[in-house]
Every structure is written in structure tokens, then in C-alpha cells.
C-alpha positions as CSV (number, residue, x, y, z in Angstrom):
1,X,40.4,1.4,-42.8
2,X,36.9,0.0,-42.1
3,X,33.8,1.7,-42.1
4,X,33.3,3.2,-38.6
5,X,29.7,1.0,-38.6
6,X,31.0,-2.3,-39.6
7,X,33.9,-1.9,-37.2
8,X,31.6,-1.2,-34.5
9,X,29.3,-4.5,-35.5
10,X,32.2,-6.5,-35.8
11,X,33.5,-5.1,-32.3
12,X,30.2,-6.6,-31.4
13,X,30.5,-9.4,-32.9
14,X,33.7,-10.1,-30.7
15,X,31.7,-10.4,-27.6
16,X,29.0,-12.0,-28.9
17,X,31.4,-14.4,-29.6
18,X,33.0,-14.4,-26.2
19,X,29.1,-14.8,-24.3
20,X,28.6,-17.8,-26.9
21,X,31.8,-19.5,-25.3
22,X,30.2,-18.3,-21.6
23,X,27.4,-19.9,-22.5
24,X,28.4,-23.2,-23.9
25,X,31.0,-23.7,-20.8
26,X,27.4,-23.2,-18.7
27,X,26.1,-26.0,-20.8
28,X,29.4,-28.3,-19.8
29,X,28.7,-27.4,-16.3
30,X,24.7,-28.1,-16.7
31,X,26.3,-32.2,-17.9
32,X,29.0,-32.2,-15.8
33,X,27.0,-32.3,-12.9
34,X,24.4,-34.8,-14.5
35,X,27.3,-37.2,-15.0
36,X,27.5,-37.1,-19.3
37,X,31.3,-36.4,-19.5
38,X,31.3,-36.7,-23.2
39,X,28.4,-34.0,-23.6
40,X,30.3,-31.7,-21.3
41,X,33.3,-32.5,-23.0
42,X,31.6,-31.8,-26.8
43,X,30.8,-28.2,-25.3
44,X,34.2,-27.5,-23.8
45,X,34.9,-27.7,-27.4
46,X,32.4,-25.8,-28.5
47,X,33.4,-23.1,-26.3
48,X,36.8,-23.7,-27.4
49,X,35.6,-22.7,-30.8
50,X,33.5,-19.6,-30.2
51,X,36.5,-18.3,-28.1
52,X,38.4,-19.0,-31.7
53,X,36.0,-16.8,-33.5
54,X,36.2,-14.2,-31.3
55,X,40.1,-13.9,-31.8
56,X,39.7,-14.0,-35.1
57,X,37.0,-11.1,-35.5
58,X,39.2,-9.1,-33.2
59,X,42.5,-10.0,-35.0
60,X,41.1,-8.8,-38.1
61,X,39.8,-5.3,-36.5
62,X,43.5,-4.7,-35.2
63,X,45.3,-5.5,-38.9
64,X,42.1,-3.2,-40.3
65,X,43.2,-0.1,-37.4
66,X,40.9,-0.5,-35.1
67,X,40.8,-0.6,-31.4
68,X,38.9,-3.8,-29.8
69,X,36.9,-2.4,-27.0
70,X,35.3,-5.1,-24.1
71,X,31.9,-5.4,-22.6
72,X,31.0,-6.8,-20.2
73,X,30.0,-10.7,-20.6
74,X,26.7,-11.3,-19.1
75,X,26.5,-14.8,-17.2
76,X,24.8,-17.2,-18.7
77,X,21.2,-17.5,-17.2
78,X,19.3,-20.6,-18.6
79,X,17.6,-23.4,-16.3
80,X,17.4,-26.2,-18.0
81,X,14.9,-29.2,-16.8
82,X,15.6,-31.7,-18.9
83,X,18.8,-33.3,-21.3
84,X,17.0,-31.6,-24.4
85,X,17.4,-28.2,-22.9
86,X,20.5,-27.1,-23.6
87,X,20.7,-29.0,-26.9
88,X,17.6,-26.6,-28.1
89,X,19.1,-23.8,-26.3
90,X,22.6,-24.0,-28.3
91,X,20.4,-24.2,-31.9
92,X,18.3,-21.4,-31.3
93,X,21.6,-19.2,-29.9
94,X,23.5,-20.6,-33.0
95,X,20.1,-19.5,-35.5
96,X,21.1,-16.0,-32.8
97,X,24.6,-15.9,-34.3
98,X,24.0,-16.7,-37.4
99,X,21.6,-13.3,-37.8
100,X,24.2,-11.4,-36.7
101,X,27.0,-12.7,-38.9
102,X,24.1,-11.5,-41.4
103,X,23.8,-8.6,-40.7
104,X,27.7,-7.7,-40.6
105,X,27.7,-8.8,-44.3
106,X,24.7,-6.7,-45.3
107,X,26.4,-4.0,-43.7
108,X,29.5,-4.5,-45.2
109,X,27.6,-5.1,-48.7
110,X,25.9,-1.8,-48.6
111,X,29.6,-0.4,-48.1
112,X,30.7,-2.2,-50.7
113,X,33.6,-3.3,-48.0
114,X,34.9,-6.6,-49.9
115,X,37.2,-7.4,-47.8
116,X,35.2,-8.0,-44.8
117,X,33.1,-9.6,-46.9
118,X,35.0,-12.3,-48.3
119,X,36.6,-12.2,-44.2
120,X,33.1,-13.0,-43.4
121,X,32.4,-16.0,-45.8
122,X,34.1,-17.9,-43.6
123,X,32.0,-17.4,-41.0
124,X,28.7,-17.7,-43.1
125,X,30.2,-21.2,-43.9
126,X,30.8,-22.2,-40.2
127,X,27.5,-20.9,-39.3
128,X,25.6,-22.8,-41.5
129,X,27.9,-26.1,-40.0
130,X,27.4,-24.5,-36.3
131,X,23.7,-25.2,-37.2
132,X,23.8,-28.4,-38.4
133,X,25.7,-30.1,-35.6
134,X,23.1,-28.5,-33.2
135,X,20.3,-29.8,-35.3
136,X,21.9,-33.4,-35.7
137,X,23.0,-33.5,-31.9
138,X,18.9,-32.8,-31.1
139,X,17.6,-35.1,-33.8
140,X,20.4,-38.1,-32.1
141,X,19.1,-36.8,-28.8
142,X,15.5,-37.9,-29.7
143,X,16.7,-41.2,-30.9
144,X,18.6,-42.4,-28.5
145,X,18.5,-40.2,-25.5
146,X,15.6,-41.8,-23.6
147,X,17.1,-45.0,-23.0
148,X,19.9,-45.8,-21.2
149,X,21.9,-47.6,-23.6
150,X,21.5,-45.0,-26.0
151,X,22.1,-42.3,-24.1
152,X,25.5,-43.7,-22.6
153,X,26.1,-44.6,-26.5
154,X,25.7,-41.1,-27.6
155,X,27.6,-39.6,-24.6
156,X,30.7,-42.0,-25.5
157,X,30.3,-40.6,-29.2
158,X,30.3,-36.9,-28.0
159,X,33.4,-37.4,-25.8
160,X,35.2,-38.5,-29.0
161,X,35.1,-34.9,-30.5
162,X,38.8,-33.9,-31.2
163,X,39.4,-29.8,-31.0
164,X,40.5,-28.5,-34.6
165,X,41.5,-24.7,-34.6
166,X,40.2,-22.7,-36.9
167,X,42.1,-22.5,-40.3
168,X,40.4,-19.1,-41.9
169,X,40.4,-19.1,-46.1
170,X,43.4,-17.3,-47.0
């Protein structure tokens, strides 16, 4: 049975997870509508993903005894102005995420709860990858994103992104 506090961070956790797929399904709309298919598609995925983690955490608190409990998902509420926007609004949410996949582990530390621990390296691992591809898509963005060419370039690259479940470290 888990600790009643990292249960109710994990539980958390599960609709953090579920806003995060809110909010990248906002981004997809935000390209959708500007006509870069392939961005919107890379964030379908994306949301695909976060939706992923969030059946994980909550898989994991039913085998452990607990009850999953819903909130509400707020809507997503950025305007963005400019291409860049959302790109530096999906790092600094995914910098967001990975604090609070931090402080789960501390917590479970300081309970000396291995288990969610080592349930939790995965998610250290994929946050540190989560940030990355954020940081790489804005570093291509400022490359190529202000011409044309390079923009249509990097949106055919984006729409190549292939949806890969999740395959959690036994």
C-alpha cells in the first residue's frame, strides 16, 4: 500500500498529465488553423503521449490500492502570436512537469517507497527526453522557421513523427 502522500501526488500527477495532453491538442489546433499539418500532427502525438503517462500513473495507483480520483481539466488558455509561441510554451510546461515528477520521487525518497521510485525512473528518463525534443524543435525553429523553404521543410519533417506507446522498464 502507498503512502497516503505519494498516492495523493501521484493522483496529481494523473491530471497533470491529462491538462498536458489538453494542452498540446490546443497547440495542434493553434497549427492547424495556420496551415503546418505536420506541427499539428507532431502535437497530436504529443498529446497521444501525455494521455499515455497518465494511464500509466493511474494504472500503477489501482495495482498499489488506490482509488484514481478526477479533477477537473482546466482548458488550455495561451494566445500565441507568433510560430515560436507554442514551441516555448511546450518547454517551459515540460521544465513544469518535470518538477513535479521531482517532487513525487523526493517524496517517495523520504518514504523510502522503492517501488515508486524505481516506477518513477522511467519517467525522470522521459522527462529529461520530453525536454530535449522541446529544446531541439525551438533551436530548428530558429534555423529554419523564418523562411519559407525551411519552414515547409521542417513542417514535412514534423509530420513524419510515428506514435510509439509507451514500453515502461519492467
Amino acid at each position: 500500500m502507498l503512502n497516503e502522500k505519494i498516492a495523493k501526488l501521484l493522483n496529481a500527477q494523473v491530471n497533470a498529465e491529462l491538462y498536458s495532453a489538453y494542452l498540446y491538442l490546443d497547440f495542434s489546433n493553434y497549427f492547424e488553423d495556420e496551415g503546418l499539418d505536420g506541427f499539428a500532427h507532431w502535437y497530436e502525438i504529443q498529446a497521444q503521449e501525455e494521455r499515455d503517462h497518465a494511464f500509466m500513473i493511474r494504472r500503477y495507483l489501482i495495482d498499489s490500492g488506490h482509488r484514481v480520483t478526477f479533477e477537473a481539466i482546466a482548458k488550455p488558455d495561451k494566445v500565441f502570436k507568433t510560430h515560436m509561441d507554442p514551441l516555448k510554451a511546450g518547454l517551459e510546461h515540460e521544465k513544469y512537469v518535470t518538477s513535479l515528477i521531482t517532487t513525487i520521487y523526493a517524496a517517495a525518497f523520504e518514504a523510502k517507497d522503492f517501488k515508486t521510485m524505481q516506477f518513477l525512473d522511467w519517467f525522470v528518463k522521459e522527462q529529461g527526453e520530453e525536454e530535449k525534443n522541446a529544446d531541439d524543435l525551438i533551436k530548428k525553429m530558429q534555423l529554419f522557421g523564418s523562411e519559407p523553404k525551411g519552414l515547409y521543410m521542417l513542417n514535412q519533417e514534423l509530420a513524419a513523427r510515428v506514435y510509439t506507446a509507451p514500453a515502461a522498464e519492467e
